[in-house]
Each structure stands twice: as C-alpha cells, then as structure tokens.
C-alpha positions in Angstrom: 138.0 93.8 106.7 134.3 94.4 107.2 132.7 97.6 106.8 129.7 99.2 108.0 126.3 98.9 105.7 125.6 102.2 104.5 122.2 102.5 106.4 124.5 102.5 109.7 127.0 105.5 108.4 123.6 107.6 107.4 122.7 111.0 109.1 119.4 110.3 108.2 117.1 110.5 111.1 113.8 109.2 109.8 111.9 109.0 113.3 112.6 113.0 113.5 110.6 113.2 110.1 108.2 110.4 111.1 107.2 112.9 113.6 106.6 115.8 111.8 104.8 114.3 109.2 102.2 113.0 112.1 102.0 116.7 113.2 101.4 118.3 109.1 98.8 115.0 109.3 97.1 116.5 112.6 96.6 120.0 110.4 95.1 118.4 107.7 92.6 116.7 110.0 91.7 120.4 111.3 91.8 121.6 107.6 89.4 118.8 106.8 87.2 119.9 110.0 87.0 123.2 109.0 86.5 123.0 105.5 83.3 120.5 106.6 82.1 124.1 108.8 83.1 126.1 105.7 80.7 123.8 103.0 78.0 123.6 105.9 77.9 127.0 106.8 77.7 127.7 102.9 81.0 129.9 103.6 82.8 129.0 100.4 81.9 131.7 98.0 82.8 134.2 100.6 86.1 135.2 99.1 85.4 135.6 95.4 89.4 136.0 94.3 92.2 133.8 94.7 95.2 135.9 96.2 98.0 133.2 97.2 99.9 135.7 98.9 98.5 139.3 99.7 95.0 136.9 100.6 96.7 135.8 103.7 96.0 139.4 104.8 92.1 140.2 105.9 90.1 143.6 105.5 91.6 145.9 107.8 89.0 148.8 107.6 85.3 149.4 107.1 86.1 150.6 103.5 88.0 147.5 102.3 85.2 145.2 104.2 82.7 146.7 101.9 84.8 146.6 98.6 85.0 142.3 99.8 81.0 142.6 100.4 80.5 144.5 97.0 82.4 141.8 95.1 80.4 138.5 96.9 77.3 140.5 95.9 78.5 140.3 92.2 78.2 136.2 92.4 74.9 134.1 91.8 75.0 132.9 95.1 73.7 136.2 97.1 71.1 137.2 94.4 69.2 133.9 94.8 69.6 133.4 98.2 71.6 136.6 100.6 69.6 140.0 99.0 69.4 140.4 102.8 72.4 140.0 104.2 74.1 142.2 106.5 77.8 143.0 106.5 78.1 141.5 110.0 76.9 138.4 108.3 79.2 139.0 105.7 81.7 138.8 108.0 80.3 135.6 109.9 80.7 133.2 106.1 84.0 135.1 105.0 85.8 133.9 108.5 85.2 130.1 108.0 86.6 130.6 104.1 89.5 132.7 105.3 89.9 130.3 108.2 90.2 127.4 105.4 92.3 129.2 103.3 94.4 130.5 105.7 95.1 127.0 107.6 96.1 126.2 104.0 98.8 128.7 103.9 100.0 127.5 107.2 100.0 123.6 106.2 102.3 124.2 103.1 104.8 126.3 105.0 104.4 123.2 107.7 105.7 120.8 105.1 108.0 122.9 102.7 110.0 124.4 105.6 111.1 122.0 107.7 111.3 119.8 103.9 113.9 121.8 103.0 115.7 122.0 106.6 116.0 118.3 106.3 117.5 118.2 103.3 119.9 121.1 104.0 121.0 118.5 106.7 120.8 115.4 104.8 118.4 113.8 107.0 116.0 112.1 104.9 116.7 109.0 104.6 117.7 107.4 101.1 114.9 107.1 99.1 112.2 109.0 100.8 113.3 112.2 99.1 111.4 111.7 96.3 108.0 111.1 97.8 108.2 114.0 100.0 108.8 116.3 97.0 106.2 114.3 95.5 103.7 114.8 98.6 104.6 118.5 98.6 103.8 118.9 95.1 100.4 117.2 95.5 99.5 119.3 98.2 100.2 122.7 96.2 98.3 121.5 93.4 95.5 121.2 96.1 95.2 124.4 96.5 94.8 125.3 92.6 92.5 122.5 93.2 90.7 124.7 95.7 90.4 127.5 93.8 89.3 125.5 90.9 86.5 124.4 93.1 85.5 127.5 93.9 85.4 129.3 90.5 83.0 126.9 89.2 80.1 128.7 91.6 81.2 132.4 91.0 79.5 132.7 87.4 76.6 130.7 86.6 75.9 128.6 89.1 74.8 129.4 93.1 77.0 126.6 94.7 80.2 124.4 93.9 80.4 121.9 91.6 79.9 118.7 94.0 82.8 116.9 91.3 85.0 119.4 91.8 84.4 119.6 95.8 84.7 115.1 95.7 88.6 115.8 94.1 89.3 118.7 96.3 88.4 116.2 99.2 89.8 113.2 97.9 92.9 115.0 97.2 93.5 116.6 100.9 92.7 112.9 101.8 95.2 111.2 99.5 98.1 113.5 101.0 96.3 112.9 104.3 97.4 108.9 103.8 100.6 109.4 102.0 101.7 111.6 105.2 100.9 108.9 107.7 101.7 105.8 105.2 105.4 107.4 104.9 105.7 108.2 108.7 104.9 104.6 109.8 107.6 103.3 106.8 110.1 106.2 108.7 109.6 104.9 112.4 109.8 101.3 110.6 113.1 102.1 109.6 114.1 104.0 113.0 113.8 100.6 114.6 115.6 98.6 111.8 118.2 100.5 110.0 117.6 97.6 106.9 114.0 97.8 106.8 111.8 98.3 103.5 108.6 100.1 103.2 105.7 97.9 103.5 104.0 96.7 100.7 99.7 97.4 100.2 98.4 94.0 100.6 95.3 93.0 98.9 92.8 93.2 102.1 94.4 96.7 102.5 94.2 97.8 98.7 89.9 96.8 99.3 89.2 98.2 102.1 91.0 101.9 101.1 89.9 101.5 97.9 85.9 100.9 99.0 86.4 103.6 101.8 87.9 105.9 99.4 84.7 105.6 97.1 82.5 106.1 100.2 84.3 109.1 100.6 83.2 110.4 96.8 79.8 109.3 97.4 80.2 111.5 101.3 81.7 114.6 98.7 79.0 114.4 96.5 76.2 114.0 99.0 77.6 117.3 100.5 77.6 119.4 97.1 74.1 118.3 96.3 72.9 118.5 99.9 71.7 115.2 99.3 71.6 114.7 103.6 68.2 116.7 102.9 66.7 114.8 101.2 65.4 112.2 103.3 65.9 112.4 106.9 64.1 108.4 107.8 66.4 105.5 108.4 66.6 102.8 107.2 63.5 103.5 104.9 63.7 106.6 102.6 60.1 107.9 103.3 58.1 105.0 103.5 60.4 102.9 101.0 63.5 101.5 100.6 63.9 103.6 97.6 61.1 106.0 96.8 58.9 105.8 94.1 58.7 108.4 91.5 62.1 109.7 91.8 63.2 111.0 88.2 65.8 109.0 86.6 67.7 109.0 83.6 69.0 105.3 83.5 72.3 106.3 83.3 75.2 106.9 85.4 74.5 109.9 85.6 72.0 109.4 88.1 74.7 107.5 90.5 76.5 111.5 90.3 73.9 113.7 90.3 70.4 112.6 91.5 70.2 114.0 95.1 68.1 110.7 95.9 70.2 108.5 94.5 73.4 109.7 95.6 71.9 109.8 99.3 70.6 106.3 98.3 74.3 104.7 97.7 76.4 106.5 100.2 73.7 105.3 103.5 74.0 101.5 101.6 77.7 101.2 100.7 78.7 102.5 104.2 78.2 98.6 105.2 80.2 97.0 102.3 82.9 99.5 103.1 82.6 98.3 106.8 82.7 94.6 105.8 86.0 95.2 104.0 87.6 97.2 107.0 86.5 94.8 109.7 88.6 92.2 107.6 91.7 94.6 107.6 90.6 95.0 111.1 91.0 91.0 111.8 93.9 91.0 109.8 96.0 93.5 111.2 94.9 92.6 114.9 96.5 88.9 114.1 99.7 90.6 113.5 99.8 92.5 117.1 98.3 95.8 115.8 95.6 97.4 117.8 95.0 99.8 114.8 92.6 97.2 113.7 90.2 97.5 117.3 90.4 101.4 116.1 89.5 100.6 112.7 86.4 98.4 114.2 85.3 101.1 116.7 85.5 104.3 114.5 83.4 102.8 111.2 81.0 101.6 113.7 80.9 105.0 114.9 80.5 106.6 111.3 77.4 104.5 110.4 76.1 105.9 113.6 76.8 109.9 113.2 75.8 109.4 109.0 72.6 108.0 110.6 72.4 110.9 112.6 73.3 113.5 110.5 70.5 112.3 108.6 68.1 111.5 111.2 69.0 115.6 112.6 68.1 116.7 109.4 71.9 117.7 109.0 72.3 119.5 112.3 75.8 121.1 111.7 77.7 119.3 114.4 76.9 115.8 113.8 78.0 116.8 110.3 81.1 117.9 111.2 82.0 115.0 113.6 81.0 112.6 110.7 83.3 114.2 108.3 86.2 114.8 111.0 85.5 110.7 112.3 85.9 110.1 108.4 89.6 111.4 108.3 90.6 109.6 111.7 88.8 106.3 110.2 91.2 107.0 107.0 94.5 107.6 109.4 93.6 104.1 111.8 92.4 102.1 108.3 95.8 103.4 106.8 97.9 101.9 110.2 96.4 98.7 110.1 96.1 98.3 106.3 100.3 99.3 106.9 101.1 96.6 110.0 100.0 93.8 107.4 101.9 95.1 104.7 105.6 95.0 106.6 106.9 92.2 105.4 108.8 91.6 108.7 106.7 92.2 112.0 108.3 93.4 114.9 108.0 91.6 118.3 
C-alpha cells in the first residue's frame, strides 16, 4: 500500500512564514532609511549608553533630558563641533538615534515572536528551522554590532569608525537578503510540496558579491564623508583623479583616503551594474520580471549617487540613494534566486 510523502502529512505552512519574513524585510528597509537620516543628521552619538531594555524608555522630564544632555557633552563630538548647542537641538539628534534604536527593538521582537509561535505550532517547514535561528541570532549580534559602532566615537575620536559603520551596514544587509532569499525558497515550496531551495548560481554569486563591495565602499564614503569631497561629475575638479592628493601606496588609501574612497565607489558603481544587468538578462530568460527591476533601480542609483554628489550631499537624495540601495539588494536577491531554482515554474 502507498503512503503519503512526508512533505504532504506536514503542518508546516511555509507561505505563512514566507509572508512574515517579507514584512520583518520591509522593517529593515525603514531601519536602513533611518539609520541613513541618523549618520546624515550626525545623530549617532546622541545616546552615549547602551541600555537594551530600560533604553526603550525616553526622558520623561526636564531633569532627566538634561542628565542625557550632560552626558553627550562629556563626548569629543560636542566639544569640537556642538559648544553651542541648545537642548531643543539636543532633542532634534537624540530622536533620529532613539528612532534607530528603537525600530531595532521592534524588528527583533518582529522576528523572535512570531519565531517561536511557529515553532510552538510546528509550522516551519523541515529544515528551515535552523536558518531562522540562525538569521535571529545574526540580527541580535547586530545590535552588539551597533553599539560597537558607536563606542568607537564616544572617547577619542568625534565620529564613528567608518569600518565599524561598513559591518554594521553590511550586516543589517546580509539578514536583509537572508530574510527575502528564505521567503522566496518558502513560497517555492508552498507551490511544490517537493521543492529544494535554490542554489546561488555563478552570475548571481558576481553580481551580490560586486554589489556587496559597492555597498562597503557606499559605508565607507559615509563615515569619511567622502560625498564632500568633490561634488563635479564625471571629473573630480578638473581631473579624473586629482593631482596632489596625499597617498600612502598602500591599501590603506583604498579605506581611508576621503579622495580615494569617493574615487572607487563613483567608478565601481558601473562594474557592479555590468554584473547585475547580466543577472538581469539571466533571470528575465527564465520568466522573472525581477530582472527589468534589477535594470531599472541600478540605473536609478548611478543617478541619485550622481546627485548626491552633484547636491553637495543634500540629505534627501542621500537618503533615497541609500533606501534605493536596499530595494536594489531585495530585486538583485529575486532574480539572482529565479535562476537559481533548479526547476522553474510555468
């Protein structure tokens, strides 16, 4: 007598979890949004201690909105650059960090909550446990990641370390594509109950690799506010590269050399494009529209990091350009995914 495959006797409902990992992927975008205000705003430093649980709780009163003031005036930051701040502009850079840290808060209890209510009901499909667990461990270790970031300008420096801000990005971008990567393997399987996740194909692996290293190269511009540096396109003053920049000939100048790190992010946007177009092509022979989105939104990058230049980093052409960044991620991550199933749906 034949008996039913296991995969048809399951309680798993993995387009149920496909969906709320799209939703935990839509507040990461806004995290990703609002920690671009936070950096440009030069809100990070705002909140000088890292309180997990009682932070999620904001001055109240007069007297504990000074004691917060008191302590941001202890840090490097406000005695070379805020003697003359107000508290109402206190206020004004400690909401976009409370904002970011807050939205944080929100994101984990997003993921570990409704986690642990699938479990309880033994929803998760078989074999997706794992890299959920895995996923929610990443993402709390982003937030010591955070903090992290943000101890290194409390003592001796007046800003963040721009390393330490690329991993804190790179990381909320990582769980970003795990999120979506998993969710389009989980509404794979909710058509075919014998399904396997798709594998990264070697168009995909190049163009999320080289859009991945843009995205350093974007972190680093922002923590050396490298944008200022030159605001000409395509010439960097009157060169292609200007003369008499101070260079070490080392790698060293690729990382921190304002100039140079402005020079390689505005070049390597088009080699990263090259590679996603070919995804693009790719994925649009398999049926996928992802890959006209994938076309459309790095066309639109090139043209807000132009502008953000070009505006001499006018806040919200920065912002879109970092927000259009994570939505390129998501539609590079959809059609890097169609090619990878190794069998397409009609």
């Amino acid at each position: 007598m034949l008996l039913p495959s296991a995969a048809f006797m399951s309680h798993a409902r993995p387009r149920a979890v496909a969906r709320w990992l799209f939703v935990v992927a839509a507040l990461i975008v806004a995290m990703v949004v609002v920690g671009g205000i936070t950096r440009l705003t030069e809100s990070g430093l705002s909140i000088t201690r890292w309180q997990p649980v009682s932070g999620i709780v904001p001055p109240l009163n007069d007297a504990a909105w000074q004691a917060e003031f008191d302590r941001y005036k202890r840090i490097p930051e406000y005695a070379a650059f805020n003697r003359d701040m107000t508290l109402a502009g206190f206020k004004a850079i400690f909401f976009w960090e409370y904002l970011h840290r807050l939205l944080g808060r929100v994101i984990g209890l997003a993921f570990a909550l409704p986690l642990l209510w699938f479990a309880v009901k033994r929803q998760i499909p078989r074999g997706y446990g794992i890299r959920l667990v895995a996923l929610l461990a990443l993402g709390g270790l982003q937030g010591g990641i955070g903090w992290w970031m943000v101890a290194s300008g409390l003592s001796e420096r007046t800003d963040v370390s721009h390393l330490r801000l690329a991993v804190h990005l790179v990381t909320a971008l990582v769980i970003l594509a795990g999120l979506v990567w998993t969710a389009l393997d989980l509404m794979q399987l909710h058509r075919d109950r014998l399904a396997t996740p798709a594998r990264l194909a070697p168009a995909a692996l190049l163009g999320l690799g080289l859009l991945f290293v843009q995205i350093v190269w974007g972190a680093f511009t922002a923590g050396l506010d490298a944008g200022y540096a030159f605001a000409s396109w395509p010439l960097m003053g009157d060169s292609l590269f200007p003369a008499g920049v101070p260079l070490t000939g080392t790698l060293a100048d690729a990382v921190d050399n304002p100039v140079m790190v402005q020079f390689i992010h505005r070049w390597l946007a088009f080699a990263v494009g090259a590679a996603l177009f070919w995804l693009a092509v790719r994925a649009t022979r398999r049926g996928s529209r992802a890959g006209f989105v994938v076309v459309g939104l790095v066309t639109l990058q090139i043209f807000l990091g132009i502008a953000t230049l070009m505006t001499g980093v006018l806040i919200e052409v920065a912002v879109a350009h970092q927000a259009n960044a994570a939505l390129l991620l998501i539609a590079t991550v959809f059609a890097a995914h169609r090619i990878g199933i190794r069998k397409a749906f009609v």
